[in-house]
Every structure is written in structure tokens, then in C-alpha cells.
C-alpha positions, 0 to 999 in steps of 0.5 A, spaced: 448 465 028 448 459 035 442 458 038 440 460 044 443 457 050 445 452 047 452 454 049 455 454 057 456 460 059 462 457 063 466 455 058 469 462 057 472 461 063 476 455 062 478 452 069 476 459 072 469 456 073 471 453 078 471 459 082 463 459 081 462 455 088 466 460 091 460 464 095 459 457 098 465 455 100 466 462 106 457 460 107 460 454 110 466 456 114 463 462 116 458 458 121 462 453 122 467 458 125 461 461 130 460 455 133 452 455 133 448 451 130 447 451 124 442 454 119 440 449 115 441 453 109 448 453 111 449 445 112 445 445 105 451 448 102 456 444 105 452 437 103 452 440 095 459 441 095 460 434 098 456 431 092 459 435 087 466 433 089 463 426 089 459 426 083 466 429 080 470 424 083 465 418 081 464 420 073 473 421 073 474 415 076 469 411 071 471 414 065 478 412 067 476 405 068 473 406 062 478 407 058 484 404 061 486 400 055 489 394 059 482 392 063 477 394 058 481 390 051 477 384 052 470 387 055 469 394 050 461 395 047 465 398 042 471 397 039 474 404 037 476 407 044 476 415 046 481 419 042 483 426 043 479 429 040 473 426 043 476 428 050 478 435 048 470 436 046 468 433 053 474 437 057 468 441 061 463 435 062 462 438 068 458 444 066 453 442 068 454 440 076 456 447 077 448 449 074 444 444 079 449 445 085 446 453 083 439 450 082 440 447 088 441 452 093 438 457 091 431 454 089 428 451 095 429 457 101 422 455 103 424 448 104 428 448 110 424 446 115 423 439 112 424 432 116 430 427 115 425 421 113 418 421 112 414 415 110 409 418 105 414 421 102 416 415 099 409 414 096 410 421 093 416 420 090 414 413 087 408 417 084 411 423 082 417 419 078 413 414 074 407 419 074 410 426 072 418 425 071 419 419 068 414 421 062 416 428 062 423 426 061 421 422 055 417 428 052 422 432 052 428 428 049 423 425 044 422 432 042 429 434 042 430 429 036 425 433 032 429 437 027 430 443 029 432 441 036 437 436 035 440 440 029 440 446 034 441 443 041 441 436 042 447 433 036 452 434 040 450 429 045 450 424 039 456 426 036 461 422 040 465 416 036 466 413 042 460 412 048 462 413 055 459 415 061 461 423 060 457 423 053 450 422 056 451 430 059 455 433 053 448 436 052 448 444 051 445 448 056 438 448 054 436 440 056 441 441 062 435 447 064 429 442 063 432 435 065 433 438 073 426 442 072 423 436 071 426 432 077 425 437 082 417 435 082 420 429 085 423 433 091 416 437 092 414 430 095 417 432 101 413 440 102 407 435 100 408 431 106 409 436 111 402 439 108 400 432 110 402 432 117 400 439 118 
């Protein structure tokens, strides 16, 4: 028997999972139709499939970079490159731009009203890192090196013969869960800064 969660539930779609942003899309064409201003939570979705297609673009084009045989020959960390059979298990590597983008838009209604820039914020965001997140997401992947956890969870992100920038989020669906947990305590740093000006 797997784990729990330690599987996508994407991955029984294939390519079909692409469909997922599907209720974003009409939410953006639908109040650019109306010709008001938009809600914010309208503009919030448009802004997160910008990033979603340019954080696709971005992995796709370093990967190829870093496989391109004729520019990496005499500049490879590790002499084995990628074989088919590592591509073929990191095919759906992007699993997990589909969750945060879910996260994304559907976890902070309450933050609609903030302010483009805000100086104390900066402050929060430095204090909330190196204070809370940083040594969090040290915790969390020290204990999923512990036994259990890595042979459940976490080997699949060590199982890649050759390292490249799609191995560091081949992780199950259980560490994609508590990464993006812990690095919305960063984004709290703007509601704390309203409180402030209030």
C-alpha cells in the first residue's frame, strides 16, 4: 500500500490536468469583457497565470539549457547527463505549480485591499524569513530524511541519476503541501502592515 498523499492526484490525468486553470481563465475574460474596474481577485488570477506560464517557461527553458549537449560538454558538474528514463519520471514536473497557483487564489480573499508597496513591510518580510521560514523549511526537510519519511516521501527527490533544475521539485505531493505553508507566513507580513497603518 503507498503512503498518503504521496502520490499527485494530477498524475491520472496525463496532460489533462492542464485543464485545472480552466475556472481562472473565463474569471479573467469575463471582467475584462465588462469593461469595469476589476476586482482584485480578478487581476489576482490573471497575475497567477502570468507567473505560472513564466515559471513553465523559465524551468523549460533552463532544463533545455542544461541539457543541451553542445553548450554543457565542457561545463557539467556531473559527467552522466539526463537519460530517458529520468525524463520519462520527471515528465509531470510541474505538478506542483498547478497546487500553489490553487493555493494562491483561494487562500487569501481576506487580502484583497492591500497596498502595492509598504515600507514595514520589507521589515516583516526579512523578520518573518530568517526568523520563521527559513528555519522551518530546515526542519521539515531534516525530518523527511528521517527513516520513514524518506523511504515514504522524500527518495524520489534523491532518486535522480542526473541532477538538474526539475529534481529539486520532483517531491511527492506531501512536502509540496508544507513548503508553500510555510512560505505564506512570509506573505502575512503585508496584512501586519495594514494593522499597523490602521
Amino acid at each position: 500500500m503507498v503512503a498518503p498523499l504521496s502520490t499527485w492526484p494530477l498524475e491520472n490525468l496525463g496532460n489533462f490536468k492542464y485543464l485545472l486553470y480552466g475556472p481562472l481563465v473565463p474569471k479573467v475574460l469575463y471582467s475584462r469583457r465588462a469593461n469595469e474596474v476589476l476586482p482584485q481577485q480578478d487581476v489576482w488570477c490573471l497575475h497567477l497565470l502570468i507567473i505560472c506560464a513564466l515559471r513553465s517557461a523559465i524551468y523549460t527553458a533552463c532544463t533545455n539549457h542544461s541539457n543541451a549537449h553542445y553548450l554543457t560538454l565542457k561545463r557539467r558538474i556531473l559527467p552522466q547527463g539526463v537519460g530517458f528514463k529520468q525524463i520519462d519520471s520527471e515528465w509531470h514536473w510541474d505538478n506542483f505549480i498547478i497546487l500553489q497557483a490553487f493555493m494562491a487564489c483561494w487562500s487569501f480573499p481576506f487580502l484583497v485591499d492591500l497596498p502595492l508597496w509598504n515600507s514595514k513591510g520589507v521589515l516583516y518580510a526579512l523578520t518573518f524569513h530568517v526568523g520563521i521560514s527559513e528555519p522551518l523549511y530546515y526542519w521539515v526537510h531534516r525530518y523527511l530524511h528521517s527513516d520513514y519519511f524518506f523511504s515514504n516521501y522524500h527518495s524520489l527527490h534523491h532518486s535522480s541519476s542526473a541532477t538538474v533544475c526539475h529534481c529539486s521539485n520532483m517531491l511527492q505531493m506531501t512536502p509540496q503541501l508544507s513548503e508553500p505553508l510555510d512560505q505564506d507566513l512570509v506573505f502575512l507580513q503585508n496584512e501586519l502592515s495594514l494593522w499597523d497603518r490602521k
